[in-house]
C-alpha positions in Angstrom: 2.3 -23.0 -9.9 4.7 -23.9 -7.7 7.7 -23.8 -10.8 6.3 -20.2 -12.0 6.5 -19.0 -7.5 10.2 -20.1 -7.5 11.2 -18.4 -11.2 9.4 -15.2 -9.5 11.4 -15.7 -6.4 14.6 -16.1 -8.8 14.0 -12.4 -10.2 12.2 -10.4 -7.8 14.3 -9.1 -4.7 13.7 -10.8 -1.6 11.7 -8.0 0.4 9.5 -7.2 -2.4 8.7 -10.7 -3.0 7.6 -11.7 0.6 6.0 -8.5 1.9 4.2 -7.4 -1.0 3.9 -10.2 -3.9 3.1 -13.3 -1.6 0.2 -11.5 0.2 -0.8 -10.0 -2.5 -1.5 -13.2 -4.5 -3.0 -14.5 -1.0 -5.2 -11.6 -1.0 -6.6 -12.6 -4.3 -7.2 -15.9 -3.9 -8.8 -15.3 -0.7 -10.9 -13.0 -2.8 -11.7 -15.3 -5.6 -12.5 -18.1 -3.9 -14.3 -16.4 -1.1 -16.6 -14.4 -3.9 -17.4 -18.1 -4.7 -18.0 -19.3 -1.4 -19.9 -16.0 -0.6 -21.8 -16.2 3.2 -24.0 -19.4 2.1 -21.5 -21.7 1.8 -18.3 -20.1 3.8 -17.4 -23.4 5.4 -17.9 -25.5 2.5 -14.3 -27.0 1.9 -15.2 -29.3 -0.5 -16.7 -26.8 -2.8 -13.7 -24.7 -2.2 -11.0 -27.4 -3.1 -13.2 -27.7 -6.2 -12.6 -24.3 -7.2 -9.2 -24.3 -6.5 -8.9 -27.1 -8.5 -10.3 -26.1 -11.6 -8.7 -23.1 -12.2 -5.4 -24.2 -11.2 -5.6 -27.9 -12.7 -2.6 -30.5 -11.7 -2.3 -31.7 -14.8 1.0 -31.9 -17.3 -0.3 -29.4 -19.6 -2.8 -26.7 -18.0 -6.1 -25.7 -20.1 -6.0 -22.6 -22.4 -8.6 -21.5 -19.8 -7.0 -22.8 -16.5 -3.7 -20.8 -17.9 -5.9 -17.8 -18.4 -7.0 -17.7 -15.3 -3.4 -18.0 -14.0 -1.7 -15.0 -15.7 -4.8 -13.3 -14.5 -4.6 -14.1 -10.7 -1.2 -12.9 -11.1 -1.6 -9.8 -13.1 -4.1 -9.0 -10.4 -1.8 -10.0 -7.5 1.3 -7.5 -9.5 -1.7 -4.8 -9.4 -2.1 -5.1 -5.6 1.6 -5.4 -4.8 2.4 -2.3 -7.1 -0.4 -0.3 -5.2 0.5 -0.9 -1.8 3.7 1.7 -1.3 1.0 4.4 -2.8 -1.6 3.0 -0.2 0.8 2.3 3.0 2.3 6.1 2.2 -1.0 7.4 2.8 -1.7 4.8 6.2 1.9 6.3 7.1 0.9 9.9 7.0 -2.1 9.8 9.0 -0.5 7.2 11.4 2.1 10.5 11.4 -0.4 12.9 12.2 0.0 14.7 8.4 -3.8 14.4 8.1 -4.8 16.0 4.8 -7.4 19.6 4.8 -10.3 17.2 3.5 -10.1 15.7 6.6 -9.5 18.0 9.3 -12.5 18.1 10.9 -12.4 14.5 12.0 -8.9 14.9 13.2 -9.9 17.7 15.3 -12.7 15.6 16.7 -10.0 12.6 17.2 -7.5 15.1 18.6 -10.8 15.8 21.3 -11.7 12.8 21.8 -8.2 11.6 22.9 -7.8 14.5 25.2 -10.8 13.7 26.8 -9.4 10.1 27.8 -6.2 11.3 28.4 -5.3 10.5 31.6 -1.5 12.0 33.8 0.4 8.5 34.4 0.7 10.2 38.0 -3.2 9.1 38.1 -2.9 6.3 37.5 -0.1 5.9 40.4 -2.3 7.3 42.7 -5.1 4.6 41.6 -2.4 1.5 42.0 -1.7 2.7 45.4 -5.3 2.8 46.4 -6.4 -0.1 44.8 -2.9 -2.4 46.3 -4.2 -1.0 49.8 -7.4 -2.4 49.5 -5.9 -6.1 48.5 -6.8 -5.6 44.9 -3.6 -6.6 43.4 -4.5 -7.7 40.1 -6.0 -3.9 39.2 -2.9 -2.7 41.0 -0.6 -4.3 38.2 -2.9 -3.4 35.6 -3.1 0.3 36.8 0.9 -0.4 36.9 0.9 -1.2 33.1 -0.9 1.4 32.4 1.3 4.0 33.9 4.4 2.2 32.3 2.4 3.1 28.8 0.6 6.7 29.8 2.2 9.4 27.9 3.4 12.1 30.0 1.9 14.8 28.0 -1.8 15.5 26.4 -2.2 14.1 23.0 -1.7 17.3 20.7 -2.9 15.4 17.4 -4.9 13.0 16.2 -3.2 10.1 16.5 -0.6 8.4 19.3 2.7 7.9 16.6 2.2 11.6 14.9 2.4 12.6 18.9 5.7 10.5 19.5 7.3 11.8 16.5 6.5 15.2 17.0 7.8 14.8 20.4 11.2 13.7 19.4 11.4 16.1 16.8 10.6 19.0 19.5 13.6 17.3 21.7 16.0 17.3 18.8 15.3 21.0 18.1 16.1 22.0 21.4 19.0 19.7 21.9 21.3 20.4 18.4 19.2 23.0 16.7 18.2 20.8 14.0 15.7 21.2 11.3 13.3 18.8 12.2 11.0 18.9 9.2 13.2 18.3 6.3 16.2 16.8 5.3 15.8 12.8 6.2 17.7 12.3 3.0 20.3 14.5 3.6 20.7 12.7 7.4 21.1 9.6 5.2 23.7 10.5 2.4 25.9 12.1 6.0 25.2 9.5 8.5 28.0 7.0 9.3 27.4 3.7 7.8 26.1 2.0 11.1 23.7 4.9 12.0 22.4 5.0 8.3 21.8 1.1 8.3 20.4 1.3 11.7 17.9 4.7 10.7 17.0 2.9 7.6 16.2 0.0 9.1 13.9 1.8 11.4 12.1 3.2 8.7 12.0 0.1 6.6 10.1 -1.6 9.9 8.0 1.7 10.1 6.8 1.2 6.6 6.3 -2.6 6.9 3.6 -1.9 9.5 2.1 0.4 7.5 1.8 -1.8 4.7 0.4 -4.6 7.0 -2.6 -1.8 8.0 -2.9 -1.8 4.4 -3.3 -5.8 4.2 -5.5 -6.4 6.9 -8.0 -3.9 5.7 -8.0 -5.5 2.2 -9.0 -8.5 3.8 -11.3 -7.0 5.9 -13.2 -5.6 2.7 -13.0 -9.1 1.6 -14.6 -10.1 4.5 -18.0 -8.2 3.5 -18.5 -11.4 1.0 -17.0 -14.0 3.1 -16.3 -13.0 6.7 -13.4 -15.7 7.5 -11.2 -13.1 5.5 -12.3 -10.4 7.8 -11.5 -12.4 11.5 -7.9 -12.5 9.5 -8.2 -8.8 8.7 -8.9 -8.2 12.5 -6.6 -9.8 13.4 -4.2 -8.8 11.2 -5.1 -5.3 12.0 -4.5 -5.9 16.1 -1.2 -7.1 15.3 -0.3 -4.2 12.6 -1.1 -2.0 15.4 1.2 -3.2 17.9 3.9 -3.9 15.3 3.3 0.0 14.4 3.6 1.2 17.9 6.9 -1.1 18.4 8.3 0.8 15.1 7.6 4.6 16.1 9.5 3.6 19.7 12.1 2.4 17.5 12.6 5.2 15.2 12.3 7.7 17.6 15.0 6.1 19.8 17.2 5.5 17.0 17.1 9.0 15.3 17.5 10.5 18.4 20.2 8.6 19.3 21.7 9.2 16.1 21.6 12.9 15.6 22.4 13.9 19.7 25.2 11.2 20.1 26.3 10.5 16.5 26.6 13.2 15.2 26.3 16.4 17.8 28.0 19.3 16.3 26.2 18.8 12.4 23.0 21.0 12.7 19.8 20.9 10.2 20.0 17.6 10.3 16.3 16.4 10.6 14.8 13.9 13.3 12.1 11.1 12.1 10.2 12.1 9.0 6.8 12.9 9.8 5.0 12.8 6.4 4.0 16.3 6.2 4.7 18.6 3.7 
């Protein structure tokens, strides 16, 4: 096994290999040997070295079946990692507010619901003044927090990045006149070589997110036969989100910076793409 991981890591490029291959044949092996352990047995490590140990046997020269059982561990785990740019794509589009017709009514009741909760960060000032004059210090610096992360505006969409894009987008318009919709190629093929390995690498950690969404609720699923997989899809999920938060910032910032500072007097030139379309 560990000969047949290090020719794959030989001919598979780097990123592929260790965001999409290694988790992916994680993910199945979670799956096959928690379909085996199943809710009776979930903590039975002894039963689960057992299975491990029959289908991937230490031996010189690995059973017909054992070998079977290899390729098709890793024909599965190919499947999954060739499925995931189609399935993060889609987690990247609703994260970006490009919500599909289908689903427009629970968008619009999303789009409510976070209006309703919506609160001005000036609020929340007003609340950490109050609650600091009473003595109350520790709500006074979580009220604080707060205010550092309140958006300054109502949430217009459905979801907290497709409102931070849109929001840049909205500011490059009015700044340089620039198509904000289109063109993210176009930016690339023009942009200096700095600014295009800085935007691209603020997509590429915009997309990684995405695709870690994508793994944490595949093991979340796999939870619903063993639920050890699903506390890691949890928290796998928590830290997606944050990671996912930390990479809109960043690619707002950075294609903003790029099209008002870099390059001020080329116009059409489009600010993050959003996924619609």
């Amino acid at each position: 096994m560990g000969l047949l991981l290090d020719e794959l890591r030989q001919r598979v490029p780097d990123g592929w290999f260790l965001r999409r291959l290694l988790p992916a044949l994680l993910l199945v092996a979670v799956a096959a040997v928690g379909w085996r352990l199943g809710w009776a047995h979930w903590s039975d490590l002894a039963r689960a070295r057992q299975l491990i140990a029959a289908a991937l046997p230490l031996g010189a020269e690995p059973a017909p079946a054992a070998a079977a059982g290899l390729v098709l561990v890793l024909l599965a785990a190919v499947a999954a990692a060739l499925a995931l740019p189609f399935a993060a794509g889609a987690v990247g589009a609703l994260a970006a507010g490009a919500w599909p017709w289908w689903l427009t009514p629970p968008a619009r009741r999303l789009t409510r619901w976070r209006e309703r909760r919506w609160v001005p960060p000036e609020e929340f000032a007003r609340e950490a003044v109050r609650a600091r004059a009473a003595g109350r210090e520790l709500r006074a610096a979580r009220l604080d927090a707060r205010r550092a992360r309140a958006d300054a505006v109502p949430p217009t969409g459905p979801t907290w990045s497709g409102d931070r894009l849109r929001a840049t987008e909205d500011r490059i318009r009015a700044t340089t006149g620039t198509d904000v919709a289109m063109g993210w190629t176009a930016l690339l093929l023009t942009a200096p070589d700095a600014a295009r390995e800085a935007l691209s690498a603020a997509r590429d950690g915009y997309d990684a997110a995405c695709e870690a969404l994508v793994w944490s609720a595949a093991f979340t699923l796999v939870g619903l036969r063993w639920w050890p997989a699903a506390a890691v899809g949890l928290l796998l999920a928590l830290a997606a989100h944050r990671a996912l938060r930390r990479a809109v910032i960043t690619l707002c910032h950075t294609t903003e910076a790029v099209l008002t500072h870099q390059l001020p007097d080329r116009p059409g030139r489009p600010a993050a793409p959003s996924g619609r379309g």
